[in-house]
C-alpha positions in Angstrom: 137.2 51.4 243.5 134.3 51.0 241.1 130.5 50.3 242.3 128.7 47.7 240.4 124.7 47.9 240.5 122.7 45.2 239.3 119.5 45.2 238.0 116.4 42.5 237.6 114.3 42.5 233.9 111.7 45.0 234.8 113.5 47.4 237.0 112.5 51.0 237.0 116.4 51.8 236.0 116.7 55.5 234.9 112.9 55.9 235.8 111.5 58.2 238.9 111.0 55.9 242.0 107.2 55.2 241.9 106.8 56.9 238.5 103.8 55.9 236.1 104.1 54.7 232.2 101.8 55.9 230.1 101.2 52.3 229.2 100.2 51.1 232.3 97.6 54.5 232.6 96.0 53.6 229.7 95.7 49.8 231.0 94.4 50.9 234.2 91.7 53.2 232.5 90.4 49.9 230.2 90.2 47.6 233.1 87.9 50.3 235.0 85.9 51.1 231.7 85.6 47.6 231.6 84.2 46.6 234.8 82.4 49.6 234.3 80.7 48.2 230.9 80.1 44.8 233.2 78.5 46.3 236.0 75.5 48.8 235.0 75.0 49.8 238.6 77.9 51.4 238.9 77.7 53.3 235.8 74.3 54.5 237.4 75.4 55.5 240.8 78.3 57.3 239.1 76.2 60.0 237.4 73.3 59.5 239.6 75.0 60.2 243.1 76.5 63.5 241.7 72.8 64.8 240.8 71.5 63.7 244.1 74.3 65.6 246.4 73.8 68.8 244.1 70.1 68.9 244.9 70.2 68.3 248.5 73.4 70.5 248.9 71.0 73.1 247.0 68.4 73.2 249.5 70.1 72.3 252.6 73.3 75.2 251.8 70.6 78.2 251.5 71.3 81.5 253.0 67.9 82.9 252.5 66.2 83.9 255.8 63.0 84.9 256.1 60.4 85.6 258.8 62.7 86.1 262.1 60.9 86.1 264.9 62.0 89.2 266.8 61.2 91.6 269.6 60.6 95.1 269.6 60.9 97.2 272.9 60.0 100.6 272.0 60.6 103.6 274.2 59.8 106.2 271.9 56.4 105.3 271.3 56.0 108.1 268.8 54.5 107.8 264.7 57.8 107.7 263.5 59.0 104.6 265.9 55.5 102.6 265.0 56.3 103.2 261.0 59.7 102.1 261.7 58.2 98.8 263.0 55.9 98.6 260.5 58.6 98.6 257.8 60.4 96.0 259.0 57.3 94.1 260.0 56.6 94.2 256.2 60.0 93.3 254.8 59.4 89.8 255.4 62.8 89.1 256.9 61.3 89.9 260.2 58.0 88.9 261.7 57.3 90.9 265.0 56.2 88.2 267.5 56.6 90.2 270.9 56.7 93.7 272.3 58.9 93.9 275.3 58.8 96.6 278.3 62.4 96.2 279.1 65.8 95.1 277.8 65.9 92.4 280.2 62.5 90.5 278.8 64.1 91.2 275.3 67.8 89.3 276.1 65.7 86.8 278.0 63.5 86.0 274.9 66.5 86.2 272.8 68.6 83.8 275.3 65.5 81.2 275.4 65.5 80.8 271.8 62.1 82.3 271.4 63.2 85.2 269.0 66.6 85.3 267.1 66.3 88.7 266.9 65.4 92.2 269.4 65.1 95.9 267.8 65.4 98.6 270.2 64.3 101.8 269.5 65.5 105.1 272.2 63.5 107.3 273.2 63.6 110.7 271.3 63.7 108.7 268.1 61.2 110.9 266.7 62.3 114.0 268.1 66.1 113.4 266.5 64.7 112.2 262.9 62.6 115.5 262.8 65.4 117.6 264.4 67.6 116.5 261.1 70.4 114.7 263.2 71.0 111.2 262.9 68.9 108.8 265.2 70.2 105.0 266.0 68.8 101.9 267.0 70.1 99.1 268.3 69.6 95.4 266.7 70.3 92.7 268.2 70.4 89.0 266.8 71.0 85.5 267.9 74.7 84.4 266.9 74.3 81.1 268.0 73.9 80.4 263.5 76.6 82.5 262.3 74.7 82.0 258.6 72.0 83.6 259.7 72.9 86.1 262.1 75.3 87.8 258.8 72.2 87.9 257.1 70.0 89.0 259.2 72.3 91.9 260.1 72.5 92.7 256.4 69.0 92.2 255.9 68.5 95.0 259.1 70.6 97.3 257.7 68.9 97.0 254.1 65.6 97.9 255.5 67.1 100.9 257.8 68.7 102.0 254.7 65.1 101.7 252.6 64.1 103.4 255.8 66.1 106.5 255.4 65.8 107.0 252.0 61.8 107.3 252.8 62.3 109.7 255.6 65.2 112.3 253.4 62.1 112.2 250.3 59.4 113.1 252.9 61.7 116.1 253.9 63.2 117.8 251.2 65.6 119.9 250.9 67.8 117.6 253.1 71.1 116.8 251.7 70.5 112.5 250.7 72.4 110.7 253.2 71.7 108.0 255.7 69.5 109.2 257.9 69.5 106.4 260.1 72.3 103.9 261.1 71.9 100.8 263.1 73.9 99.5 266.1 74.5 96.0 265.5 75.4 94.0 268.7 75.4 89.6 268.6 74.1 88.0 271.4 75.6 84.6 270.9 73.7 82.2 272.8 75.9 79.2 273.6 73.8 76.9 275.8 70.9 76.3 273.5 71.0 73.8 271.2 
């Protein structure tokens, strides 16, 4: 039994089901240049809308953070805890807006939005930097912008790092290491907005 197909003028026979001549491309292309030519607005907005989303895309997309408004509780007190401060009060990435008495003013300020960040620096700070082991303190940021919270953690442990390399020059003979590490704990703060 043989199987007759027939086929209208114009049929796609022996072509790809939905398939695209060349022909028709370029046909398509010179209505749109066309209508293009016609209508000089669109011409305009189609290199000027490209420009415009680059620029506010540029300054809206930024990952630079600077002047954080954090806490500082400080339970050591000591020289070495208020030069510790001081260099991160001079980074620029942090601006020291409150000194706290207690870790529960510090999560409260960090919970109402007030501060994104809280350094906590132990007691016997001073007495482990001087003692050559390897004192911590704890940093805590808002997570609640997960942009800024990375950066702000990296931007901590740059200047804790610029910190340490102060600290093994003052006291030679000291192999060069990190001298002191930072404790790095989010406190994601979901009902602010």
């Amino acid at each position: 039994m043989t199987t007759c197909h027939m086929y209208a003028i114009g049929d796609t026979y022996g072509k790809r089901p939905g398939g695209l001549r060349m022909g028709r491309l370029v046909a398509i292309v010179q209505k749109e240049m066309l209508h293009i030519r016609r209508d000089s607005r669109t011409l305009g907005i189609m290199f000027l809308m490209p420009v415009i989303q680059m620029i506010l895309l540029g300054y809206v997309a930024t990952t630079n953070v600077e002047h954080l408004r954090t806490a500082v509780l400080d339970r050591d007190c000591t020289f070495q805890s208020r030069e510790l401060i001081d260099v991160y009060r001079a980074s620029n990435y942090f601006d020291i807006a409150y000194y706290v008495a207690d870790e529960t003013t510090l999560l409260q300020l960090l919970d109402s939005g007030k501060v994104r960040a809280g350094m906590i620096i132990p007691a016997g700070y001073e007495e482990q930097l001087l003692s050559h082991r390897q004192p911590q303190i704890a940093f805590l940021i808002d997570g609640s912008d997960p942009n800024v919270s990375n950066v702000a953690l990296a931007a901590a442990q740059t200047v804790g790092q610029a910190q340490a390399v102060k600290v093994v020059q003052r006291q030679l003979g000291i192999a060069a290491g990190p001298m002191s590490s930072l404790e790095v704990r989010h406190a994601c703060c979901t009902t602010r907005r």
